[in-house]
C-alpha positions in Angstrom: -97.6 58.6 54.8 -100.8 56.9 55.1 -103.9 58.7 53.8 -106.2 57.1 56.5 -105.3 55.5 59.9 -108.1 53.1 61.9 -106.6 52.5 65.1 -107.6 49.7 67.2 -110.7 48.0 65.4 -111.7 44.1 66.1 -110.8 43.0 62.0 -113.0 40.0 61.2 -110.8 39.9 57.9 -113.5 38.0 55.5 -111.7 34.8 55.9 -113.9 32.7 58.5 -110.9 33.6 60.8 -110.7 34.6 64.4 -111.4 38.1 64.9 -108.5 39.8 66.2 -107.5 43.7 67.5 -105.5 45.6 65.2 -104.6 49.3 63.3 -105.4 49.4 59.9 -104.3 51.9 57.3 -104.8 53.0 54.2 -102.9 54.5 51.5 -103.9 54.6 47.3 -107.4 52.7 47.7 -105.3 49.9 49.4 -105.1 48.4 52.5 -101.4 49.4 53.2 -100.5 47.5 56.8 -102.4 46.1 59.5 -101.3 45.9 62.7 -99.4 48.2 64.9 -98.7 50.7 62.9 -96.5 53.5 64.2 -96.7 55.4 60.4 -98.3 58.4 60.6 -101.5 59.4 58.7 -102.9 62.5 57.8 -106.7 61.5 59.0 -106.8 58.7 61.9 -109.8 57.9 63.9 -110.2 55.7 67.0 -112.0 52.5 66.8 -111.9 50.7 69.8 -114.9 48.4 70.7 -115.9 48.7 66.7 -115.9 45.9 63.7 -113.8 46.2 60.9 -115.0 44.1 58.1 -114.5 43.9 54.4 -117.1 45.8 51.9 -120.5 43.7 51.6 -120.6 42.1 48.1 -124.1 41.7 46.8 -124.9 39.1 44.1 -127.8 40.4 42.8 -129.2 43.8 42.3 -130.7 45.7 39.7 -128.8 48.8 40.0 -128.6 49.2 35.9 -130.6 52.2 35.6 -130.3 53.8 39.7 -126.7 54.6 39.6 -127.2 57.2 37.0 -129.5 59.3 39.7 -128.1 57.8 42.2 -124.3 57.3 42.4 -124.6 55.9 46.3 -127.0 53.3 45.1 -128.7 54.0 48.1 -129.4 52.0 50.7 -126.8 49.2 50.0 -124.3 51.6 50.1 -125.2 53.1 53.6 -125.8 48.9 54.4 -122.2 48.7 54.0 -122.8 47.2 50.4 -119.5 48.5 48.5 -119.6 46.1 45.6 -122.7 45.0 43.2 -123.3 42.8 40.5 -126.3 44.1 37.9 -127.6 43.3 34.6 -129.6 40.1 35.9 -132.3 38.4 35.2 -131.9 38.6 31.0 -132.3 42.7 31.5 -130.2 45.4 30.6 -130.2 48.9 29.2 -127.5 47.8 26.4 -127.1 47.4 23.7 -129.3 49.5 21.9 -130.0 49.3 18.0 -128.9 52.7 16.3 -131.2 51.9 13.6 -134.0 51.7 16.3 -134.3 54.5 18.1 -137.7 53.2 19.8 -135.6 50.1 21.3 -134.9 52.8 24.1 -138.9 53.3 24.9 -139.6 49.2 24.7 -136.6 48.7 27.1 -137.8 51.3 29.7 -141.3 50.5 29.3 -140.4 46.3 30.1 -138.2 47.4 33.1 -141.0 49.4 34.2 -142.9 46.1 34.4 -140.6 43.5 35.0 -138.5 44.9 37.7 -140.9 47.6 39.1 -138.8 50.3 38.4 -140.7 53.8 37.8 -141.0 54.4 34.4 -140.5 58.5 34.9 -137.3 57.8 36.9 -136.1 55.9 33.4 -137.1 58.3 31.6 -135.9 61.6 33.2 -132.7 60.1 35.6 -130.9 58.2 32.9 -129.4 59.7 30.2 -130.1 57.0 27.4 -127.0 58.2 25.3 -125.1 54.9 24.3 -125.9 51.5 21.5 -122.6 49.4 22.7 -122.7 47.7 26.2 -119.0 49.3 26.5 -120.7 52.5 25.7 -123.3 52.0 28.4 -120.2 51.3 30.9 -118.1 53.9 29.8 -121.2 56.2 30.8 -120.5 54.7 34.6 -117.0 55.3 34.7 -116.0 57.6 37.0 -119.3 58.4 38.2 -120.8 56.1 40.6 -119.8 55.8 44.4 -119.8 51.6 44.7 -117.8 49.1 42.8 -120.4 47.5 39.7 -119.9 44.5 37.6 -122.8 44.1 35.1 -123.8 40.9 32.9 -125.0 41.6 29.6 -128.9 41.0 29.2 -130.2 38.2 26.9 -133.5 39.8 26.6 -131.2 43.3 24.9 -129.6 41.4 22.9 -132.5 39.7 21.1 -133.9 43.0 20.8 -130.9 44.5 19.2 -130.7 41.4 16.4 -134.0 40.9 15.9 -136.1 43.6 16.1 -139.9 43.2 17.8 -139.6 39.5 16.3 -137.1 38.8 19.2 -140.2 38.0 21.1 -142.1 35.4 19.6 -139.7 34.4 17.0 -136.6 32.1 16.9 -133.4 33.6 15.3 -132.4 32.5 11.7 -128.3 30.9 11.5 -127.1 34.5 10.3 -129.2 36.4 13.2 -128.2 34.1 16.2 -124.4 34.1 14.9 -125.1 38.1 15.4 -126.4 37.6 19.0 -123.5 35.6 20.1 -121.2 38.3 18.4 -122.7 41.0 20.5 -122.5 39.0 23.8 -118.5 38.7 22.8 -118.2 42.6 22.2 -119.9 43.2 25.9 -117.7 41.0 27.1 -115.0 42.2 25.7 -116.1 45.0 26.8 -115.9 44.0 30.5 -119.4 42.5 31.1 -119.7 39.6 33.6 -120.9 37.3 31.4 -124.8 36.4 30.4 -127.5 36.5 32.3 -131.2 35.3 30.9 -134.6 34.4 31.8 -137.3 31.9 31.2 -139.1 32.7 33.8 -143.2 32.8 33.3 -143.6 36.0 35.6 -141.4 38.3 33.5 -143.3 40.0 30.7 -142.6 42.9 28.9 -144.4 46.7 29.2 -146.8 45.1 26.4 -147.8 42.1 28.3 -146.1 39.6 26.5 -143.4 37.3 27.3 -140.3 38.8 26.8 -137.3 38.5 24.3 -135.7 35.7 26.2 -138.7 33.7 27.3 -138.9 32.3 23.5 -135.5 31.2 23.5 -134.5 27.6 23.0 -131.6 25.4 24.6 -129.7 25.6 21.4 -129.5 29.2 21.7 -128.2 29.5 25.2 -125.9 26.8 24.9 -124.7 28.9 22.3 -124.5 31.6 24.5 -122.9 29.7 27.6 -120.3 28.8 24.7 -119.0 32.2 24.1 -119.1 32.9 28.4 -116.5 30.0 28.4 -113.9 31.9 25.9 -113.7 35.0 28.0 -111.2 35.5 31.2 -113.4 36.7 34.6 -117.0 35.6 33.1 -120.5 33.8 34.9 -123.9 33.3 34.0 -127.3 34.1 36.0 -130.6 32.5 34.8 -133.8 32.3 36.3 -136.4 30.2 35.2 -140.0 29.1 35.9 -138.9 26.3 38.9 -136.4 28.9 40.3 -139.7 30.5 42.1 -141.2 26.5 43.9 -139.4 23.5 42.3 -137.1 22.9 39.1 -138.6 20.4 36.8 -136.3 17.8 35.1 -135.9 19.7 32.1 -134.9 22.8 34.0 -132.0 21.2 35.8 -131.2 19.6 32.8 -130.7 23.2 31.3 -128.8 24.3 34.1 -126.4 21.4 34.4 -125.4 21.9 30.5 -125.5 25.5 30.4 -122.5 25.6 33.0 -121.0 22.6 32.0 -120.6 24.3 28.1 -119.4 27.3 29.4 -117.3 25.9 32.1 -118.2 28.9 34.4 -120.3 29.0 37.7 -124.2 29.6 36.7 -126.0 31.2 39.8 -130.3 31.7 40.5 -132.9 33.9 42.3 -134.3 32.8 44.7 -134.0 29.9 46.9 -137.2 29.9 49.0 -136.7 28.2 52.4 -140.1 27.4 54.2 -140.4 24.4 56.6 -144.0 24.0 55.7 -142.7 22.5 52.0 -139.4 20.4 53.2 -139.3 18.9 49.8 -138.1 22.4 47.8 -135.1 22.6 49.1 -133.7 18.9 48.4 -135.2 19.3 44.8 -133.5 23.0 44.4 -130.2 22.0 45.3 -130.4 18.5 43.3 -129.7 21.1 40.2 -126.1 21.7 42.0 -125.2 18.5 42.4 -126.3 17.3 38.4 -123.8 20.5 37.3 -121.1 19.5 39.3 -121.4 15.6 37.9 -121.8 17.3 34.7 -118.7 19.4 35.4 -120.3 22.5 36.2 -121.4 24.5 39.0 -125.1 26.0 39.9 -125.3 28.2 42.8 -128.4 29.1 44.0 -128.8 32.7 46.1 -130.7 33.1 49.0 -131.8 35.6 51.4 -131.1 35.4 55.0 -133.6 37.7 56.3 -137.2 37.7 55.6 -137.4 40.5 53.4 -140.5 43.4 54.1 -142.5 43.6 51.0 -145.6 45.2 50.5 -148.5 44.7 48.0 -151.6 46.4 46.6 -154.6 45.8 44.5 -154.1 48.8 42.5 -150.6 48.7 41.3 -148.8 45.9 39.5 -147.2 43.7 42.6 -146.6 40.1 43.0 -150.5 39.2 43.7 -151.1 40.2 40.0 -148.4 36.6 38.9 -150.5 34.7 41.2 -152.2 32.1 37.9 -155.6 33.6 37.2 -155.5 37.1 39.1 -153.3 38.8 36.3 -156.7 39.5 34.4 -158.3 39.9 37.6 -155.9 43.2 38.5 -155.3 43.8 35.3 -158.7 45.7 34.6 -159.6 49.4 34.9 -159.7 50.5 38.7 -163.9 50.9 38.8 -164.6 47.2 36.4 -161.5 45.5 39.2 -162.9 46.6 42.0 -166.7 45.9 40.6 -165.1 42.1 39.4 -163.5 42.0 43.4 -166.7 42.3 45.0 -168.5 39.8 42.7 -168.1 36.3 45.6 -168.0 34.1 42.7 -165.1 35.8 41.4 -163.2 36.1 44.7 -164.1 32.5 45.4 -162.2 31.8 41.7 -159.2 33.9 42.7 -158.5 31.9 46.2 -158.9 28.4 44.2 -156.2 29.7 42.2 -154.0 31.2 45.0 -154.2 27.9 47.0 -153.3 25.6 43.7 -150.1 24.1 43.1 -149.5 26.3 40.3 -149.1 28.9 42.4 -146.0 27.6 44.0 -144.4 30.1 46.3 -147.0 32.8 45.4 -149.4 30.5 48.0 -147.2 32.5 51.0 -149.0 35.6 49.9 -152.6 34.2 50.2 -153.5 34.0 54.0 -155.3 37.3 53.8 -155.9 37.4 57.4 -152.4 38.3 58.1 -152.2 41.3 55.9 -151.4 44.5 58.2 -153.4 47.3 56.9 -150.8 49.6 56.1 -151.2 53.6 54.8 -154.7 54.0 53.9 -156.3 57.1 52.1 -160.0 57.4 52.9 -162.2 58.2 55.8 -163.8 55.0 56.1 -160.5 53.5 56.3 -159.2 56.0 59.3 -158.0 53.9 62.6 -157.1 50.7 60.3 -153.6 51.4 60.1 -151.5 48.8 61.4 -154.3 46.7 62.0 -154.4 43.0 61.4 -156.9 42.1 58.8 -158.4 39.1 60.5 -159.0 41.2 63.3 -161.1 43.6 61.5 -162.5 40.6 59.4 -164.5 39.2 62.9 -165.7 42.6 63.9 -167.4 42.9 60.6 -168.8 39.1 60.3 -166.8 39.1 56.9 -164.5 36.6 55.6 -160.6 38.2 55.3 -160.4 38.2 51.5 -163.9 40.3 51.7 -162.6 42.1 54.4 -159.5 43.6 52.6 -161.5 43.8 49.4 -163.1 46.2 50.8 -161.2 48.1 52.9 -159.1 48.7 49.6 -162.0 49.4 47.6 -162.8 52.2 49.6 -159.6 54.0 49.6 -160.1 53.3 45.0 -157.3 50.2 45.6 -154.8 53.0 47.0 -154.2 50.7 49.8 -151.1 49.6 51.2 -150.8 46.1 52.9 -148.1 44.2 54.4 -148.6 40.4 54.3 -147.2 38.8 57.6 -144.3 36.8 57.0 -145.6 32.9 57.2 -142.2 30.8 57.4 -141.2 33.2 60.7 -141.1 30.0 62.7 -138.1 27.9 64.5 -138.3 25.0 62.3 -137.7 27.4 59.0 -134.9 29.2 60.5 -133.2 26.2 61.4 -133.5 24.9 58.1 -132.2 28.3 56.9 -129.0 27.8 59.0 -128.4 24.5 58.0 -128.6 25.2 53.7 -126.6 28.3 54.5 -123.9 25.7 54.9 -124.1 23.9 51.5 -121.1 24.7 49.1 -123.3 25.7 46.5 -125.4 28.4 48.3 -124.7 31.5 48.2 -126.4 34.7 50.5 -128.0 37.1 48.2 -130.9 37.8 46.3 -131.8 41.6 46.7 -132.9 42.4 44.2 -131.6 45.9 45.2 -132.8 48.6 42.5 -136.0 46.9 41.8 -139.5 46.5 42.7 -139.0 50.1 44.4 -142.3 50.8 45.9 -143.0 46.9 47.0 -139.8 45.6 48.5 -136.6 46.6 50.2 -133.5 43.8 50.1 -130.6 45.8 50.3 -130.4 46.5 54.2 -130.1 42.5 54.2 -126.4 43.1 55.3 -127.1 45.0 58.4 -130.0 43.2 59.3 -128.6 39.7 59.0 -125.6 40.9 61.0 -127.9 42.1 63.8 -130.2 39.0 63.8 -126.5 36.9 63.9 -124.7 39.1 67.0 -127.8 39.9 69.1 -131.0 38.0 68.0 -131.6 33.8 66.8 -127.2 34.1 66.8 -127.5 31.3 64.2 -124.2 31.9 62.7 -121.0 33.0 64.4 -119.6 37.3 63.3 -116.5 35.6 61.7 -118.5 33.3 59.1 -121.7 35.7 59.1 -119.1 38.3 57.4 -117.7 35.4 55.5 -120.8 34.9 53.6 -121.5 38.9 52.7 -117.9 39.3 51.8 -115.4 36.7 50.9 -117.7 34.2 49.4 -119.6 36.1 46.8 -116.2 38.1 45.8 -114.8 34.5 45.2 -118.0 33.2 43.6 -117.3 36.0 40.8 -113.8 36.1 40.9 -112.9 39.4 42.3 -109.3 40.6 42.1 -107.9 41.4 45.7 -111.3 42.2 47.3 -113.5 40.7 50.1 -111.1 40.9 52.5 -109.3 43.0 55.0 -105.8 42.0 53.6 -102.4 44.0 52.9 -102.2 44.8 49.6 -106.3 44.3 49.1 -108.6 47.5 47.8 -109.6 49.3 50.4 -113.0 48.3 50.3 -114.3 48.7 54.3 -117.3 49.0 57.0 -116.7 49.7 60.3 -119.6 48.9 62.7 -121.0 49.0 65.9 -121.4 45.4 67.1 -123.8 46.2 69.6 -125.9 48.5 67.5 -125.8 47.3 63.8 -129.2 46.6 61.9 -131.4 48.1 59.3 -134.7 50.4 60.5 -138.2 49.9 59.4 -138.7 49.9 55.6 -140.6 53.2 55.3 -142.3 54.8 51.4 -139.9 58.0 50.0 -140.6 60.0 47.6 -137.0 60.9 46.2 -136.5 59.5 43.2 -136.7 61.6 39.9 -140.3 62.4 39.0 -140.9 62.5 42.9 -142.0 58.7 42.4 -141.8 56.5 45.2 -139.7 54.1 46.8 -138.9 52.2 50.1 -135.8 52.5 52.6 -134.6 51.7 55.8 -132.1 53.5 57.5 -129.1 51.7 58.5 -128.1 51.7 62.3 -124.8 50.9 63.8 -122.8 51.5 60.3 -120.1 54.2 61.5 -118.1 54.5 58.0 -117.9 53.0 55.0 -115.1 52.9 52.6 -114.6 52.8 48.7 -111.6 51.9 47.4 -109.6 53.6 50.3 -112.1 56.7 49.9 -115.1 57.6 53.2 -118.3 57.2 50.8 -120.4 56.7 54.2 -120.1 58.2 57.4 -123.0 58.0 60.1 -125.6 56.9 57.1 -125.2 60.1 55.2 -123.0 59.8 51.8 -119.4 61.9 51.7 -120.7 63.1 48.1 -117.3 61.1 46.8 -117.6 58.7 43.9 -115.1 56.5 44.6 -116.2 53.2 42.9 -115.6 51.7 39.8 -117.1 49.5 37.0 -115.7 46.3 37.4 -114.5 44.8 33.8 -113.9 41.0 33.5 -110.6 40.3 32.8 -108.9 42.9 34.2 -111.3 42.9 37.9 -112.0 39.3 37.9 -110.4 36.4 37.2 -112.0 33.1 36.1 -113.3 30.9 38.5 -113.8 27.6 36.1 -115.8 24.4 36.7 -113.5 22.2 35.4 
């Protein structure tokens, strides 16, 4: 007997294929027959005029601290996200030094600052009870409602060799032999493989660069060395060009890094903006040095124009714009005294509009900043007002013009900076990279940056845009690219597809319905601090290894998923 009958869905199967009419059933987590299938079930449900598709795989989230709160890792899951891959960017919760008990604060106090996760949420939803990376697994088993793969962090395990000297210092023989012993045990463990960081917007809860920032080639070649030895394993790495343009050197870095491991290395974020057709060429020049090299670099990128807010008051992405960290940096009454100085201002927008600001330079037409919630009488009305507008009634320039508006409301104010690479010439562009072999849809970022930015409905949202909207990419290879692709990018054992014998990993949608709502401010996590959602429309159920986790947006309360190990849930995609 089947455990779960879907009669008469359209399966778009993952494959690029045709999409064709068929029953679908279920039975141990698996996909058990497709087809007509006369077997009898004990559940069945009618989905005629609905679309079957594997789980969404997404290639980059943060979900390392969230699943402990939040089993769903909501809103992917609802977003028909059924599998993740965390422990990016150099950052992870493991290991942890026994001997250092304070390792635990410096850790939550850098995610709290690198990835914008709230710092109470770490503190009081986690439970902080592991030193090994297996341990730190082994406290996901069994628990969480998604499949998660994690990489292990090089930033935790400089920490865990070297003390507080991890940043700043360089690792004697004895101590970097230690660090590649302890990237073995995660992996051995069941990590992904090593992800790291140069990048010269992360710093740490202090300030300062952090742990993996002050690492040289020598030590992540020896890294990417000990990826290579292990079944099912990757690397991530982001560094400063990842954000505008590598430099020589950078692809340089990449090139060897995969080339010594032999394993794919993937990025964050491939930009795509008409208005600069040269990134693109440069970014992807990295892929084709690794594969000459005999490696492979993959470079993620979203394919929706993900809502982000920002604020003067709270660390966001105008505070990594070169020469407004110390700007926003200062005590609310001395920044907003230093903001309505017009020789400082007049600093700040040299700096915005420099080269060095690379893709920060999107953020700094202030005139298309939507005034967003605002907390002051003098600021009543301007809600969802364009700033330039308000700028001319007031015979102010729009840089003023928000300064002000957010100094009256003590820098409280929400704004939402107008997309500027909304235009045809960028989307085109976007559909033609989508079609390079070494670029890869992703890029959440899912678990992070909470308050500021919400990736994870790019599923649902890319899915509407592709069936009902710009329709620059066909249902079949649109599910393709969320499904198949990034499960074969990482290796995934019998997953991104609808397939007999595949987990049961599923989302069955509304065709003529399926997209993400407005990104709106909640206040659910622990500590009652704040994040943003968006509701996901058209999604009728989402499965978990053969297990409802999702049923009309609202979670079954099952925690089907597991923790992906490498090895034993992915097999090794080499580069040789």
């Amino acid at each position: 007997m089947l455990d779960h009958l879907i009669k008469g869905a359209t399966v778009v199967d993952g494959t690029g294929a045709p999409a064709y009419t068929a029953d679908v059933g279920i039975r141990d987590g698996r996909v058990a027959v497709i087809g007509i299938v006369t077997e009898e079930a004990r559940t069945t449900e009618d989905a005629s005029g609905l679309v079957l598709a594997p789980g969404f795989v997404d290639p980059h989230t943060h979900y390392d601290a969230q699943l402990f709160w939040d089993p769903y890792a909501t809103p992917s899951l609802n977003h028909g996200v059924t599998t993740v891959a965390a422990g990016n960017c150099g950052f992870t919760l493991a290991p942890l030094n026994p001997a250092r008990p304070e390792d635990a604060d410096y850790t939550r106090r850098m995610m709290s600052k690198v990835e914008g996760m709230s710092l109470v949420a770490l503190e009081e939803g986690a439970p902080w009870s592991w030193h090994s990376f297996g341990e730190y697994l082994d406290a996901l088993e069994g628990r969480i409602a998604v499949n998660a793969g994690f990489m292990v962090g090089h930033c935790a395990l400089r920490r865990y060799v070297m003390g507080p000297d991890a940043v700043g210092g360089q690792p004697s023989a004895e101590q970097l032999a230690e660090i590649v012993r302890l990237l073995h045990a995660a992996m051995d463990a069941g990590a992904w493989g090593f992800s790291t960081t140069q990048s010269s917007t992360h710093s740490d809860g202090d300030g300062k660069p952090v742990a993996s920032r002050h690492a040289k080639p020598a030590e992540l070649l020896a890294l990417s060395r000990a990826v290579g030895e292990h079944e099912g394993t990757q690397i991530e790495a982001i560094v400063a060009g990842c954000l505008d343009q590598f430099s020589d050197a950078e692809i340089d870095l990449f090139a060897e890094m995969s080339a010594t491991a032999g394993r794919p290395l993937n990025w964050n974020v491939l930009t795509i903006d008409a208005s600069v057709p040269e990134r693109v060429p440069r970014q992807l020049y990295a892929s084709e040095q690794a594969r000459k090299a005999g490696g492979r670099v993959v470079a993620l990128t979203m394919p929706i124009l993900t809502p982000m807010n920002m604020s003067l008051g709270t660390f966001c992405a105008l505070n990594l714009i070169p020469g407004w960290g110390p700007v926003l940096g200062l005590p609310v009454p001395e920044r907003i005294a230093r903001l309505r100085d017009p020789d400082v201002r007049a600093e700040m927008l040299k700096h915005a509009t420099s080269k060095e600001a690379g893709v920060f330079r999107r953020l700094t037409n202030f005139g298309r900043y939507v005034i967003g919630d605002t907390y002051s009488e003098a600021n009543e009305g301007l809600t969802g007002r364009v700033v330039e507008e308000i700028a001319q009634e007031r015979g102010q320039d729009p840089f003023q013009c928000l300064v002000e508006i957010c100094a009256a409301d003590e820098l409280r104010t929400v704004l939402w900076p107008m997309p500027t690479d909304n235009d045809p010439a960028s989307w085109a562009l976007r559909a033609e990279t989508w079609q390079h072999e070494d670029v890869l849809l992703g890029g959440s970022d899912a678990g992070a940056h909470l308050d500021r930015m919400c990736g994870a409905p790019y599923t649902t949202r890319f899915l509407g845009d592709c069936l009902r909207r710009r329709k620059l990419v066909g249902l079949e290879q649109a599910v393709k690219m969320l499904t198949d692709d990034p499960a074969r990018l990482f290796g995934l054992r019998e997953r991104g597809r609808v397939e007999e014998g595949f987990h049961a990993d599923l989302v069955l949608f509304d065709p003529e319905r399926i997209d993400a709502g407005t990104a709106t401010l909640v206040h659910d996590l622990p500590g009652d601090s704040p994040r943003l959602d968006a509701k996901a429309i058209g999604v009728r159920a989402v499965w978990v290894n053969g297990v409802e986790a999702i049923r009309d947006d609202v979670v079954s309360g099952a925690v089907p998923g597991k923790v992906l190990r490498s090895g034993r849930d992915t097999r090794t995609v080499s580069t040789r």
